[in-house]
Backbone as JSON Lines, residues from 0, in Angstrom:
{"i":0,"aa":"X","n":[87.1,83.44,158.65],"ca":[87.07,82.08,159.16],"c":[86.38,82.08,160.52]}
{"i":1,"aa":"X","n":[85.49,81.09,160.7],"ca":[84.61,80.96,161.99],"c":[85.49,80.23,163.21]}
{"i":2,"aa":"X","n":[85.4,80.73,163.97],"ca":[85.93,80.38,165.78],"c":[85.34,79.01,165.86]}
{"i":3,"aa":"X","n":[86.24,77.73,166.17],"ca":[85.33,76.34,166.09],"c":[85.12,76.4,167.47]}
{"i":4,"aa":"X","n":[84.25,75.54,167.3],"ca":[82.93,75.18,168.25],"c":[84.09,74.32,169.26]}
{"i":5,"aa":"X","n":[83.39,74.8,170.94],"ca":[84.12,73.84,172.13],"c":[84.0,72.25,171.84]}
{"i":6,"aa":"X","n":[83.05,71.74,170.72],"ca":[82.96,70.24,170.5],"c":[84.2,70.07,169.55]}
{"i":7,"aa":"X","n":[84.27,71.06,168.67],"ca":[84.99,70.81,167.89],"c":[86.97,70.67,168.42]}
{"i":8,"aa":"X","n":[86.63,72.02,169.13],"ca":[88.02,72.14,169.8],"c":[88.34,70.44,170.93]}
{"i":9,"aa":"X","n":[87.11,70.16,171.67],"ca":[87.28,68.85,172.44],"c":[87.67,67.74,171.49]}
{"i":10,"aa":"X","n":[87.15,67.61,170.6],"ca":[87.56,66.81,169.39],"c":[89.18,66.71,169.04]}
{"i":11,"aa":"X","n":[89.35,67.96,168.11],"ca":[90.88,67.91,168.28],"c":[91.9,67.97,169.62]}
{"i":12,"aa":"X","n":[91.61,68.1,170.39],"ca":[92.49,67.81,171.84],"c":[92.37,66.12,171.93]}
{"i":13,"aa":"X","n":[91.73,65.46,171.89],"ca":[91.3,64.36,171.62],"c":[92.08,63.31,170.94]}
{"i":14,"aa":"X","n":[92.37,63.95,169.46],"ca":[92.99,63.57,168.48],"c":[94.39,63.75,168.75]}
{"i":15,"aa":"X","n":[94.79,65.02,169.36],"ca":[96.11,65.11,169.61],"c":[96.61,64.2,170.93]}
{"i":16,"aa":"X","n":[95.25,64.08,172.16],"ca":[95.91,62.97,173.03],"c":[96.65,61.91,172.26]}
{"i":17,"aa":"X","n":[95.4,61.33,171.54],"ca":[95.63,60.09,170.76],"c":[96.8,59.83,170.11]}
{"i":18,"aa":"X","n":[97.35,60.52,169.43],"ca":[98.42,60.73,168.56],"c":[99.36,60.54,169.38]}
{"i":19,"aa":"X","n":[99.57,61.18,170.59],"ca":[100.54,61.34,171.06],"c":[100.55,60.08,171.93]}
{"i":20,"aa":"X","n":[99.67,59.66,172.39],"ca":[99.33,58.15,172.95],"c":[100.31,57.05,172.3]}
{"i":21,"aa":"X","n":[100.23,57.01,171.09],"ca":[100.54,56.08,170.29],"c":[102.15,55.74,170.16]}
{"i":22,"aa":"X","n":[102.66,57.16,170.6],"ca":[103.7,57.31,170.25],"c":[104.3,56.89,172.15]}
{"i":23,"aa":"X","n":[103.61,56.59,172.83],"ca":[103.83,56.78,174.39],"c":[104.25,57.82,174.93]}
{"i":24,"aa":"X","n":[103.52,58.89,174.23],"ca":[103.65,60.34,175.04],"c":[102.36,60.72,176.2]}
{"i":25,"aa":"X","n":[102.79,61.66,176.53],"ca":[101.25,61.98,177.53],"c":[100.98,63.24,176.62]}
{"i":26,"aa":"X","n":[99.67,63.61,176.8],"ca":[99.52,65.01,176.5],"c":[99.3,66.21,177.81]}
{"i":27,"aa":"X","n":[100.42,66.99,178.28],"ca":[100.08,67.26,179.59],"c":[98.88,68.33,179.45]}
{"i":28,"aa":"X","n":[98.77,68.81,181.11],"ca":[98.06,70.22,180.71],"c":[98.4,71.12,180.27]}
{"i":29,"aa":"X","n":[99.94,71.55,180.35],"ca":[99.94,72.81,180.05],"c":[100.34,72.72,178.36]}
{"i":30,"aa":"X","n":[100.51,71.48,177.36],"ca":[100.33,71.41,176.19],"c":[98.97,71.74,175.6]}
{"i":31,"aa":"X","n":[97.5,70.83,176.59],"ca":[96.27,70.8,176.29],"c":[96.06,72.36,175.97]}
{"i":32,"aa":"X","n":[96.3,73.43,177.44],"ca":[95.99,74.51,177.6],"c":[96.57,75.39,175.86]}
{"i":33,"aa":"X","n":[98.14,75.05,175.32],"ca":[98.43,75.93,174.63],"c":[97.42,75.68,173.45]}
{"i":34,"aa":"X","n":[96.92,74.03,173.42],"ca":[96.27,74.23,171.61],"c":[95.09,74.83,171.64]}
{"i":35,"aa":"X","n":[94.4,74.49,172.96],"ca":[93.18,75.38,173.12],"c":[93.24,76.76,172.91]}
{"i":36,"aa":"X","n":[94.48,77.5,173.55],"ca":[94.69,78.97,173.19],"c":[94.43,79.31,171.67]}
{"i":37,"aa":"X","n":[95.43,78.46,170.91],"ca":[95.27,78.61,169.43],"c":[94.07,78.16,168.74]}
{"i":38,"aa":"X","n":[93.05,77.43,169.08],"ca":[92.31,76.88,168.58],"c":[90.9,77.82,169.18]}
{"i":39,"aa":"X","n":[91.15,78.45,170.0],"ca":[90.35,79.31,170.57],"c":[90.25,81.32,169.86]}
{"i":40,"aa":"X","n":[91.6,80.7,169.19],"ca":[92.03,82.22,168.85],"c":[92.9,83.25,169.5]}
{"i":41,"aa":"X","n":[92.83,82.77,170.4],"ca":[93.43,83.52,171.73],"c":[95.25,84.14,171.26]}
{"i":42,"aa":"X","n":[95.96,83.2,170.59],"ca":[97.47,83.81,170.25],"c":[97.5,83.23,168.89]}
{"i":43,"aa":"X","n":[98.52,83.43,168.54],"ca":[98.34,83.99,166.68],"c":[99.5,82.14,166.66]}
{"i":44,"aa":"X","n":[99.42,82.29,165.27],"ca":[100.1,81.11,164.48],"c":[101.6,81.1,165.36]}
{"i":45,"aa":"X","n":[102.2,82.29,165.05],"ca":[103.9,82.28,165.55],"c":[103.98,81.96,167.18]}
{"i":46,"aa":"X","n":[102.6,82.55,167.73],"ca":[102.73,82.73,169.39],"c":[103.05,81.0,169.62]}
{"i":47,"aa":"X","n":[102.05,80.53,168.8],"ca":[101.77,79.04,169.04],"c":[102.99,78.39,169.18]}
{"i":48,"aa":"X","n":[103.86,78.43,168.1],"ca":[105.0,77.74,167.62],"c":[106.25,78.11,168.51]}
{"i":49,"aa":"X","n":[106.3,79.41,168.84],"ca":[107.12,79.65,169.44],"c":[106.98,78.71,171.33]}
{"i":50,"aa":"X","n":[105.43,78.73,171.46],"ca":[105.51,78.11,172.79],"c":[105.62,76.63,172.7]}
{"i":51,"aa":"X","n":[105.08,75.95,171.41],"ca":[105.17,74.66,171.43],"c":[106.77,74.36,171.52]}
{"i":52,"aa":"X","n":[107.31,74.84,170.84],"ca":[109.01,74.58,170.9],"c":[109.52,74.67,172.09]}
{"i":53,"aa":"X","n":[109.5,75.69,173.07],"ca":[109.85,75.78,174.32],"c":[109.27,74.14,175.09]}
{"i":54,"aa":"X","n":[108.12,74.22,175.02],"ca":[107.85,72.62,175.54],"c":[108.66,71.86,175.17]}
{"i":55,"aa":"X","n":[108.57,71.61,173.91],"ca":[109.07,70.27,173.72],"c":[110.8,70.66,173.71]}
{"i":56,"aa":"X","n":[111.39,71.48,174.23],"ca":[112.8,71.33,174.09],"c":[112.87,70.92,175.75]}
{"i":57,"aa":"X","n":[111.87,71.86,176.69],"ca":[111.78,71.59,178.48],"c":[111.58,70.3,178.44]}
{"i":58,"aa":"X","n":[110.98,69.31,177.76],"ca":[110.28,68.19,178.27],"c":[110.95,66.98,177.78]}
């Protein structure tokens, strides 16, 4: 599987503001920073999940 493109990755950050917009959330930075990690490749499926949960239980 190919590494998506920084348009592509800006795209989905985008989509996830939005989403979360809707709902009257913010998307902070240090959420932006984790999907980019994953979307970058940088930490694996579990790393992801495990940090998204920590957020959203802190926040």
């Amino acid at each position: 599987m190919r590494r998506p493109t920084e348009a592509e990755i800006q795209e989905a950050v985008e989509y996830a503001r939005a989403s979360l917009a809707m709902e009257g959330l913010p998307l902070t930075a240090e959420a932006e920073a984790l999907i980019r990690a994953r979307l970058g490749r940088q930490i694996s499926d579990a790393e992801f999940l495990r940090r998204a949960k920590e957020l959203a239980t802190r926040e």
